[in-house]
Every structure is written in structure tokens, then in C-alpha cells.
N, C-alpha and C positions, 0 to 999 in steps of 0.2 A: 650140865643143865639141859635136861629136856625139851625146854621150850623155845632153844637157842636153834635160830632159824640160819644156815649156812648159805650165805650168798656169793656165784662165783660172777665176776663184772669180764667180760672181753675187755685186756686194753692194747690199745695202741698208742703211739708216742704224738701222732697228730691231735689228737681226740682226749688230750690229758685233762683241758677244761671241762669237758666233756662228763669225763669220771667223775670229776671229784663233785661236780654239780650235782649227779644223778646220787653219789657216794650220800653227800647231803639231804636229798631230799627225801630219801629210804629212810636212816636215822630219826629224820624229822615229825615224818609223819606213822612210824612206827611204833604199833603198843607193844611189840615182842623185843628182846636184843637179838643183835643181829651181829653174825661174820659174818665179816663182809673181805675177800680175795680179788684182787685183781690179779685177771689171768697174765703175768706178763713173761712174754716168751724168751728173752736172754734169760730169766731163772731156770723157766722150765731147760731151754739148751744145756746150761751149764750144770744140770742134775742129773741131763740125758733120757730126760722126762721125753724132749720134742726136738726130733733130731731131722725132721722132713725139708728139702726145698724149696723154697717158693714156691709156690705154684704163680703161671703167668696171669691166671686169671683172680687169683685170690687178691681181694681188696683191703684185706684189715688184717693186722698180726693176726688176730686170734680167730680166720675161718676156719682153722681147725681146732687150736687147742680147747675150743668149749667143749671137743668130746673126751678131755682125757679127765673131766668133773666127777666121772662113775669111781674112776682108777684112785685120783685128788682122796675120796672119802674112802677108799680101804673096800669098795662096793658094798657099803653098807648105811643104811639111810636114806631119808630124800636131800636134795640140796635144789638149788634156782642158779640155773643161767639166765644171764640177761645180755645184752647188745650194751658197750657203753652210752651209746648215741641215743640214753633213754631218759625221763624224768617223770619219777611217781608224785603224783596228788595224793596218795590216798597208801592204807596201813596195807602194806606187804604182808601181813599175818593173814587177811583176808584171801589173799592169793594162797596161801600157805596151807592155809584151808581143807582146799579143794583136795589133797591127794589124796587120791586112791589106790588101795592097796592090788587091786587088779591090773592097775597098767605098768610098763615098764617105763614110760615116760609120757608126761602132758605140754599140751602145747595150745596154742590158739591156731587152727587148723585154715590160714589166709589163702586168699582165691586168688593174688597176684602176679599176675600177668604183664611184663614192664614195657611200657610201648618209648621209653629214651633207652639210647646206646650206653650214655655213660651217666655216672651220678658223682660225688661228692672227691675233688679234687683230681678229676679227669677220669677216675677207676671206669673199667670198663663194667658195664650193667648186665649180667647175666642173668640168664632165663631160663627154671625148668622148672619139674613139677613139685610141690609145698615148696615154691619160694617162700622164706619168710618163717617157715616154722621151727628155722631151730633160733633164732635170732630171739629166744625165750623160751626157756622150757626147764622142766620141775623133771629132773632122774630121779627116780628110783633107784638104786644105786647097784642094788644085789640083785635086780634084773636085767642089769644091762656089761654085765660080763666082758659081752662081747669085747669092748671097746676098751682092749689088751692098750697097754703102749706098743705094742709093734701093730696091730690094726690100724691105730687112728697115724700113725707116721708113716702106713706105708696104701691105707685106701683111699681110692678115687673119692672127690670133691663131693662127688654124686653120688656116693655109694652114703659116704658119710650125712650128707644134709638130706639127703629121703628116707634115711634112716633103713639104709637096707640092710644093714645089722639085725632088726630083726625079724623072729619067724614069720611072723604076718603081721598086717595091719591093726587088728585088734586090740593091738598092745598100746597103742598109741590113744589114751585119752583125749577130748575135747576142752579146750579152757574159752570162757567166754571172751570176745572178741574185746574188750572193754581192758583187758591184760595184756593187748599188745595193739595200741593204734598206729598206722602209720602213717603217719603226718604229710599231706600233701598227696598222698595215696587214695585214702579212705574217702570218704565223704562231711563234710564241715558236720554238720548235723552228729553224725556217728561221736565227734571230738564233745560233746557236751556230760557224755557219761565216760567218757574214757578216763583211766585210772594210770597205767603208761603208757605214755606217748614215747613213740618212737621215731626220731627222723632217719628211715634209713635211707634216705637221697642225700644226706648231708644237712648239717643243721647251722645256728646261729651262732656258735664257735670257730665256725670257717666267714674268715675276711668275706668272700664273695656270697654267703648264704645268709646273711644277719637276718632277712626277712622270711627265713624259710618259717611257713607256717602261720603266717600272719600274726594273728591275736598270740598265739600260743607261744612264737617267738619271744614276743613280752615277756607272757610266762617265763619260760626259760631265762632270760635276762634279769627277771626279780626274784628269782630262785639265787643265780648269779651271784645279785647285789648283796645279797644277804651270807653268802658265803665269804665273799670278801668282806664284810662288814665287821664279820668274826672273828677274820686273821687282824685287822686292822688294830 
């Protein structure tokens, strides 16, 4: 089916409400179908997909396995990574859109700079340059080669999330800022056209962050309600 839009979700085992919220609200407000993959890392181990260490600094299963999405589609096609810590308003086809056959991969290109140490369940807050940009982004699949299973199992954090894989920056498309907010980050104002919101300081799934986000927490809670509503 051509018009079948392949989505790969980062999960983690904290963050499980998390998925299945955002898993929801993709389905909900989409006019295309969708696969939809949660990246989960005991599969990928035990295929010997993702055979890498901890890293001390890595916060969520899946800082690395988002790059193994080129490898996942055979390098052919586009597909959508997303952060699970996310929830759409609005049709994901319209994201879907936007590729272009020029770049090897798109992204919303955030200017963040983290002034807290730590964020969501003590993880340490790390900082360098496109914080943020791979935490969503549209492969190209048969551009991005590089990103061998022995590359993404054996390069640096930094090498992989600056996207030093490739030749030059050119490669890397623009996606308007409204495809990736980040809540508690950005600006209140910015959140009235935002399409995913993303809490990546931790969000209203964590005991301690219920209120991350204020209004928008809501949000997320009556997205929630509604998903339980259905298992009920």
C-alpha cells in the first residue's frame, strides 16, 4: 500500500503509558494508515540488531536504536521517528508531506540549550549542539547507508545525534517548528500551533511531573481518558 505511512516510536519500559497515549492519538487523528513499531530494545538484542552498552550518559532505551530505522526499512523509503514522550493533535500525513527527495533526512532544527542538570526521573541533562533534533525526524532510508548495524552499535552519542554520518550539512532538511514542541522549553505562545508536543523533561506519566505543561498536561490526561475508556 503506497500510502501506508511507517512509524518507528522510541520505547522505554518507564514511558509505557507514554507510547500507548501518543500510539493513540497518531491513529486518531490520522487520514493515512499507519505502521506504527515500537523501537524495543530486548527484540532488537535478541536478533543482534543492538548489541551496544549502556552508555552512562544515555537516558532512555532507545538514544540509540532510532538510528538503526534506515537498516529496520531494508534502506529504502522514508519512515518517521518520533521520541515516545510525545502526543499529536493533528493528521501525521501532513508531516508525511513535507519529504523531500533532496535530503537524507528532516528534522525541526531546535536551538536548545539546557540551563537544569537533570530532567525526567533523575537522568542526567546533557548538552551539545542540535540538542533535540534527532528526538523526530523523517529518513530517507537509501540515503542514509551509513547507519550499518555495526556503526550505530559501536559510534559515539555525538557522532550519532549531530548526525555526523553525514557528508555535510546540506543533507539535513528543515521541518517547521510546530512538528516538534517542547513543552516547558519553548514558549507558551509557540504551544497554540503546535501539532506534537513533546515533553522531553519528563511528562504527566511520571508520579512527580503530573503538572508538566500546565494546560497541555490536561491535554495529555484527556487523550489518556479516552484511551482507557476503550480498553474498559
Amino acid at each position: 500500500m503506497t500510502n501506508l505511512i511507517p512509524i518507528f516510536i522510541g520505547y522505554d519500559y518507564r514511558e509505557r503509558a507514554a507510547t500507548n497515549v501518543l500510539i493513540d492519538s497518531l491513529y486518531q487523528n490520522s487520514n493515512y494508515p499507519l505502521s506504527i513499531i515500537p523501537l524495543v530494545t530486548n527484540q532488537l538484542r535478541k536478533n543482534g540488531i543492538y548489541y551496544r552498552s549502556r552508555d552512562p550518559k544515555q537516558s532512555t532505551d532507545f538514544s540509540f536504536t532510532r538510528f538503526l530505522v534506515p537498516y529496520l526499512m531494508g534502506f529504502k523509503g522514508w519512515a518517521i521517528f518520533m521520541d515516545c514522550d510525545m502526543l499529536s493533535r493533528g493528521d501525521i500525513g501532513d508531516l508525511w508531506n513535507l519529504r523531500d527527495e533532496k535530503y537524507s533526512l528532516m528534522c525541526v532544527k531546535h536551538n536548545h540549550i539546557p540551563s537544569e542538570k537533570k530532567k525526567f526521573q533523575g537522568e542526567i541533562q546533557s548538552s551539545y549542539p542540535r540538542k533535540n533534533w534527532s528526538s523526530m525526524i523523517l529518513f530517507n532510508s537509501k540515503k542514509c547507508k551509513a547507519l550499518n548495524v555495526d556503526y550505530v552499535n559501536t559510534a559515539s552519542g555525538l557522532d550519532l545525534h549531530r548526525f555526523n554520518w553525514l557528508e555535510n550539512d546540506d543533507e539535513i532538511g528543515e521541518i517547521p517548528q510546530k512538528w516538534n514542541y517542547l513543552v516547558d522549553v519553548q514558549s507558551d505562545r509557540e504551544s497554540k500551533n503546535a501539532i506534537l508536543l513533546h515533553w522531553t523533561l519528563g511528562g504527566p506519566w511520571f508520579n512527580k511531573q503530573r503538572n508538566s505543561g500546565g494546560e497541555l498536561a490536561e491535554e495529555w490526561f484527556d487523550m489518556r481518558k479516552k484511551v482507557i475508556e476503550l480498553w474498559d
